[in-house]
N, C-alpha and C positions, 0 to 999 in steps of 0.2 A: 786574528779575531777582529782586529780594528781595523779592519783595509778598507773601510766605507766609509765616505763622509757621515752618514746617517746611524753606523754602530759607534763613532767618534759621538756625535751630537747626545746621543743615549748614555753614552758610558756617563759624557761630562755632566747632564741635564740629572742621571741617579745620584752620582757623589754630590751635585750641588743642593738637590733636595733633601740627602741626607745629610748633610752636615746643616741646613738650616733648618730642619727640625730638631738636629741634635739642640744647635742654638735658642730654637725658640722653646723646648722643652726645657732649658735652662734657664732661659729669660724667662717664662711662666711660672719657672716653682720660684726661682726669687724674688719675682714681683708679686706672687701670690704670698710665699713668708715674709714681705715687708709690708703690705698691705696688713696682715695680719697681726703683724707688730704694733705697724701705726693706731691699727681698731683697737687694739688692746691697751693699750698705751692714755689712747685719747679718751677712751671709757673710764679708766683707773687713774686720771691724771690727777684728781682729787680724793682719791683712797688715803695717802698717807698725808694728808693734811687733816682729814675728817677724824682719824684713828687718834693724830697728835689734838685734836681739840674733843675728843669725847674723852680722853683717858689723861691720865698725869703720868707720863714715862720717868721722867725722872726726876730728883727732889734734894737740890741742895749738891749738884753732880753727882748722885747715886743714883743709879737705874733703882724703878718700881719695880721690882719681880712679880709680883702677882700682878700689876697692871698687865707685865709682859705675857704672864702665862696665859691669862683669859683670854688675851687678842689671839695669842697664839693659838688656841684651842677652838678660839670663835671661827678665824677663818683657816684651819685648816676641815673643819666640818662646811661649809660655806663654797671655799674655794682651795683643794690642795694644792695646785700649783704654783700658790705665789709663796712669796719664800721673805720673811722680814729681818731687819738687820739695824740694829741701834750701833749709830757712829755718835763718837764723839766729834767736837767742834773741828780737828786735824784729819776726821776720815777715817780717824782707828775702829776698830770694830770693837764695841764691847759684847754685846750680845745677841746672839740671834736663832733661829725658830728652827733653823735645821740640823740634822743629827751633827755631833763633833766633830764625829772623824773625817765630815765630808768637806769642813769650809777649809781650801786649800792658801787663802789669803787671809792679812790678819789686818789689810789696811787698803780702802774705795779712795781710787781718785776725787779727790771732794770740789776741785774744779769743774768737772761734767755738770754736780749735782747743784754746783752754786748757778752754772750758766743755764740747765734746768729751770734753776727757780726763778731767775732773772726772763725767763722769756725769753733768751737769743736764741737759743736751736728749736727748730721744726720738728715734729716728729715723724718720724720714728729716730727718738735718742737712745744711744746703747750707754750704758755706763758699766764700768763693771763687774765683775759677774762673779764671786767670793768662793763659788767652788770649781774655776778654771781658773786658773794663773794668767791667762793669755786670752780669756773670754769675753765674752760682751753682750749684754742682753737689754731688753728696755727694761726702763724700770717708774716706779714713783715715788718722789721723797718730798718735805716737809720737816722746816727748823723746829727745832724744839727749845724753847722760849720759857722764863721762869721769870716772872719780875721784868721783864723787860729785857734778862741777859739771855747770852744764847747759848746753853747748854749741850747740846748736840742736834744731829738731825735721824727721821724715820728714813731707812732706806727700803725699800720695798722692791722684790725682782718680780716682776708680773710673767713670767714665763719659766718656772724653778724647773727642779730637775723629774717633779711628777707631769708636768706641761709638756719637756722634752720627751715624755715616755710615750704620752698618747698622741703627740703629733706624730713621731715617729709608726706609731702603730697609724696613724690615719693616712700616712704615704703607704702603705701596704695595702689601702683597702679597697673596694671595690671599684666605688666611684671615682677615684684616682687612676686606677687599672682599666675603667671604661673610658676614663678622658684620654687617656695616653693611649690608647684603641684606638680612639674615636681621630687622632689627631693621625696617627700614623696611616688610618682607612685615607683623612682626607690628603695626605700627602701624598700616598699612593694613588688617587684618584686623580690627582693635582698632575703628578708623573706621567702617568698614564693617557692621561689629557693632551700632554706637554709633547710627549713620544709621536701621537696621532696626528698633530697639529705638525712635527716636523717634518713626520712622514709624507703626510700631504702639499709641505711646500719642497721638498727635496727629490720629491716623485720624479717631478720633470727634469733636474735636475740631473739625477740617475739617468733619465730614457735618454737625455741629449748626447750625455755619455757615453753611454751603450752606440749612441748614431755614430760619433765620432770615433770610437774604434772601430766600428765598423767599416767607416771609411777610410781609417788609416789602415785596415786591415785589405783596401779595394776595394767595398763596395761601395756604390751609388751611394753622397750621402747628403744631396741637394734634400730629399725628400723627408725631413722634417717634422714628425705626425707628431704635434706637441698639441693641447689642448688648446682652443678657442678661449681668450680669456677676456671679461666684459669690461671696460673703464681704461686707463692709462697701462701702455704695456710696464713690467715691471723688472728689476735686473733680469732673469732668465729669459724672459717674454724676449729682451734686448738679447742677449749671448744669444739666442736661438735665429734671431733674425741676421746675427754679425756673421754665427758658421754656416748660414743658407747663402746667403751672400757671398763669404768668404769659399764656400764649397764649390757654388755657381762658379767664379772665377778661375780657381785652381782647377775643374773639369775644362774650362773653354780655354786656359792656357795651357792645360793637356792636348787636346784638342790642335791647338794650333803649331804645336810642339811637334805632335807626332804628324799634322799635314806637311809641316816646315821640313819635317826629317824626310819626310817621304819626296817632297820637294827637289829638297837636296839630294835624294840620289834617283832621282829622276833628271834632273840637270849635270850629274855627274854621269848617269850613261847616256845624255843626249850629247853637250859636250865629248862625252870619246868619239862619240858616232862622227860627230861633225867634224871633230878634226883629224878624226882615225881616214874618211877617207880624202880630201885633201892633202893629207899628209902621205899619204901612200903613195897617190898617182903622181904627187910631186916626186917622191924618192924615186919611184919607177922611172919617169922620164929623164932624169938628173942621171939615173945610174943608165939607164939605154943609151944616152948621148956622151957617157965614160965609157964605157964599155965599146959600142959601134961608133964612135964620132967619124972613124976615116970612111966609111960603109956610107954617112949618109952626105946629100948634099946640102950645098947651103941655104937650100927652103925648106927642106926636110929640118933640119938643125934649129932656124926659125920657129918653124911651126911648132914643134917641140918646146923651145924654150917662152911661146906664149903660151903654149898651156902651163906650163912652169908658174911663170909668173902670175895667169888667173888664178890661180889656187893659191899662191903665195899673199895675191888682195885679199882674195878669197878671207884664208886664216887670219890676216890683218885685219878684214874688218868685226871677223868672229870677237875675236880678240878683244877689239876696242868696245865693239857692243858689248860684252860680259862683263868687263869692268869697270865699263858706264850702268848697267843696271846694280853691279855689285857696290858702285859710289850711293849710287839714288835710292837704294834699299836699304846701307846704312844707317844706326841710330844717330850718328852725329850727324846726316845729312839738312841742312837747311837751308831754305829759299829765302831768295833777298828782293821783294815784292817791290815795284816801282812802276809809274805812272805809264805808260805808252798808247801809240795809235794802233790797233790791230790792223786798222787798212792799210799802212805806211809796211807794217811788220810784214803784211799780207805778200804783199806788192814787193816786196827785197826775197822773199822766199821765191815768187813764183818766176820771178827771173832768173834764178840759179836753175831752175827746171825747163827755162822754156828750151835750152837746146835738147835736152832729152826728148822734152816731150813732140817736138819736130821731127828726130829723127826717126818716134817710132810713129810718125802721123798721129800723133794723137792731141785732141786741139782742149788747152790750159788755158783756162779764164779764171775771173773773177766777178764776183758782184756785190756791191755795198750799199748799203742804205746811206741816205749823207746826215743824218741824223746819229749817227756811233760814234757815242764818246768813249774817251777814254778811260782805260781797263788798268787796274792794277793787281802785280804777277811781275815772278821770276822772266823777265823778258828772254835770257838763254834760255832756258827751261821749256818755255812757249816755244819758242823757235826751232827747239830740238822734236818738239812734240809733233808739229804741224810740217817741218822737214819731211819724217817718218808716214805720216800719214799721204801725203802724196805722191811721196817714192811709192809705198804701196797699191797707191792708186794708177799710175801709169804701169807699176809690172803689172797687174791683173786687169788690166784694159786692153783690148783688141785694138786692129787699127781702125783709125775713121772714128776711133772711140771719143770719149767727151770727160774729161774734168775738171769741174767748179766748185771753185774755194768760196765761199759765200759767208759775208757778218750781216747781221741783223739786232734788233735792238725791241727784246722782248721783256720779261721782266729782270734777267740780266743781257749780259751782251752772249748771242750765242754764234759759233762760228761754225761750221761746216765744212766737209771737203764731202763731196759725191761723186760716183764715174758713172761710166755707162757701162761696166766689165759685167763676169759672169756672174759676180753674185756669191753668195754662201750661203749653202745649205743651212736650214732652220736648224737641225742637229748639233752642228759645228759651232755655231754661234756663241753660246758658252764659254767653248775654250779658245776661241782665237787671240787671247790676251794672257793665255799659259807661253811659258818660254818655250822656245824651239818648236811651237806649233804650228803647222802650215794648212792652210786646206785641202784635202785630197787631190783635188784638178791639178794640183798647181807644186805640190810637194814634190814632186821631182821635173816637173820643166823649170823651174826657176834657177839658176845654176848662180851664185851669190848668194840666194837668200837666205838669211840664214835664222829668221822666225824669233827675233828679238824685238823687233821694230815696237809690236804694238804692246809689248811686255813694258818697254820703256816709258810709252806715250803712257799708258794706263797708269804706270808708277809717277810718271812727273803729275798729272792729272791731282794723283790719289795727297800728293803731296801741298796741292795746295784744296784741298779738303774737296775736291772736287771729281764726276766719275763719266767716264767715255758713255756715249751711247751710239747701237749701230741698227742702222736698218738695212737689210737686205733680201731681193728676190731674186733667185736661181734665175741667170740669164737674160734681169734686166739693170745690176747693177748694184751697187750699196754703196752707201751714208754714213762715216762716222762725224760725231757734234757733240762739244760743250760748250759749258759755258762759263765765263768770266765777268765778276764782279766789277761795276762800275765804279770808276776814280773820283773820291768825295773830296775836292782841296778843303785845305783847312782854311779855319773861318778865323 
């Protein structure tokens, strides 16, 4: 029954209203009968002084009896409720106006009625009350004085037991019954108030709710239809923008989860591919040359054991490439940035290639601005990148061909490598920086390659916050170039 924030907030907001009406219907009627007390009280405060100075009550310590009987007769016509009582000077009761059997005490606190007359208590003062043992009523009294001695006092109860009848009857009566209506209408209206006002902040509340099971049940739950709201946003407004956000995220780490898986066994059956055949032709010629060794001769056996061994670099450099990109892709992977000359760096790379690039006729330059400062970068890192990039550039260059490593000094330092090969199709272009991808021309003449290079280059790039770009035309060539941040010495 309570499984809702919003039948929680209702159940608690009804018992809180009803117990403070309970409260304030009780604080009402008591402060209504002590109000009533105190008016009563403050009206008749000079009653039993007036009674003690029009009449002679008592004469020589004997109560006046006819004095008594007339007051008594006077204001029970006048006023029934009030109720009189002649004390003597200790509080004893000698006589008084109401029937015998009814006064259950026979002796008034006369301290109340001394502090009474002295002025220290406030009204509403109870004193006594002659026919409850345990009672207390207001009252009004006045010493009674002969000669100057003090004979006794008028005790007067300004609320007796005909007062308690018809009060009693006035809490039964209409207009008591219409205020207690009237009080319970506004509590309920109060409630009802209070219900619609929680409703309308818990609304959204609920809908967010609803979104996010939804979402944890799989649906889409970026999409957030919460209401437009005018002024500073407010806790919900906030939760609502934290699960759009936080939904955003956990979709695009899904997202990259499930490319990274798909990744993964897309590298898992390009790796068998690659070394499924290498690894074949090697056991094949390994076991022909166990098997027939005496059958062949010793250039036959040769030539045999270089294919051997190409496949054997072959796998070597598989190898080494997959576990250089499997370092560089690593979360603990980090770059250790330092100042250097890109032309000096340039210039040591392109000498490790000039013998290459001779043997296949193909002619390795350089060119520099003299104006390129230095850059700072993983200087291995660089070196690994720009190695890769013109290995690739002399395999897919013809002979007679051309490639230039080139830096320049733009709004950072950007470096270059260009050939003059065949190019790559506009299509292809995209993926030539997925693992194991080759361009169609070239995917099965290239007999080594093995389609990691520009995986690596991309990942070192990506690692110092920076991204490859390539231009290429079918047949006249292509461009890969970044760029590198200029070296600020410290000041």
């Amino acid at each position: 029954m309570f499984n809702s924030l919003y039948s929680k907030i209702a159940a608690g907001l009804a018992a809180l209203f009803l117990l403070v009406g309970l409260i304030f219907i009780g604080v009402a009627g008591f402060a209504t009968d002590m109000y009533q007390q105190e008016v009563n009280q403050k009206l008749n405060a000079g009653l039993a002084r007036q009674i003690v100075k029009d009449r002679i009550l008592m004469e020589a310590g004997r109560v006046n009896q006819e004095a008594l009987r007339d007051i008594f007769h006077m204001l029970m016509v006048i006023n029934p409720g009030i109720e009189i009582y002649l004390l003597d000077v200790d509080g004893n009761i000698l006589t008084f106006s109401a029937p015998e059997d009814s006064v259950k005490r026979s002796k008034v606190n006369i301290s109340t009625v001394k502090q009474w007359l002295d002025g220290t208590l406030t009204p509403p003062v109870q004193g006594d009350d002659p026919k409850n043992p345990t009672g207390k009523k207001v009252f009004s009294a006045a010493p009674i004085e002969q000669n100057g001695t003090l004979e006794g006092y008028l005790y007067v109860i300004l609320g007796g037991a005909e007062y308690d009848s018809v009060a009693q009857k006035l809490k039964s009566s209409y207009i008591l019954r219409l205020s207690a209506w009237m009080i319970a209408a506004g509590l309920l209206f109060a409630l009802a108030a209070g219900l619609v006002l929680f409703g309308l902040l818990t609304g959204r509340l609920k809908k967010l709710a609803l979104v996010m099971e939804a979402f944890e049940g799989g649906t889409a739950g970026t999409e957030v239809d919460l209401p437009v709201r005018q002024g500073p946003p407010d806790e919900i407004d906030r939760l609502g923008t934290t699960f759009r956000e936080m939904a955003a995220r956990i979709e695009t780490q899904m997202g990259e989860l499930k490319a990274s898986d798909q990744m993964r066994r897309e590298l898992v059956a390009n790796v068998s591919h690659d070394l499924r055949t290498p690894l074949a032709t090697l056991q094949g010629y390994i076991e022909t040359l166990l098997i027939k060794d005496n059958q062949y001769s010793g250039e036959e056996r040769r030539h045999y054991l270089d294919i051997a061994i190409r496949h054997c670099r072959r796998l070597n450099t598989l190898v080494s490439e997959l576990l250089e990109l499997a370092r560089l892709e690593s979360v603990r992977m980090e770059i250790s940035p330092e100042p250097f000359d890109p032309r000096e760096l340039i210039q040591d790379i392109c000498q490790k290639f000039t013998l290459a690039a001779e043997q296949k006729e193909i002619e390795l330059s350089q060119r520099f601005e003299t104006a390129v400062p230095f850059v700072e970068a993983d200087i291995a890192l660089i070196e690994r990148a720009l190695e890769n990039l013109i290995e690739n550039a002399l395999n897919y260059t013809p002979v007679n061909g051309r490639v230039l490593v080139s830096v320049s000094l733009e709004t950072e330092v950007a470096i270059r490598v260009s050939d003059t090969g065949t190019g790559i199709p506009e299509r292809e272009l995209p993926h030539i920086f997925n693992r194991f991808y080759q361009s169609d021309p070239f995917s099965r003449k290239k007999e080594g390659h093995t389609g990691l290079g520009l995986a690596i280059t991309a990942r070192i790039l990506k690692l110092h916050g920076r991204k490859i770009q390539v231009e290429s035309q079918p047949g006249k060539g292509s461009c890969f170039s970044f760029s590198l941040p200029p070296w600020e010495p410290p000041r």
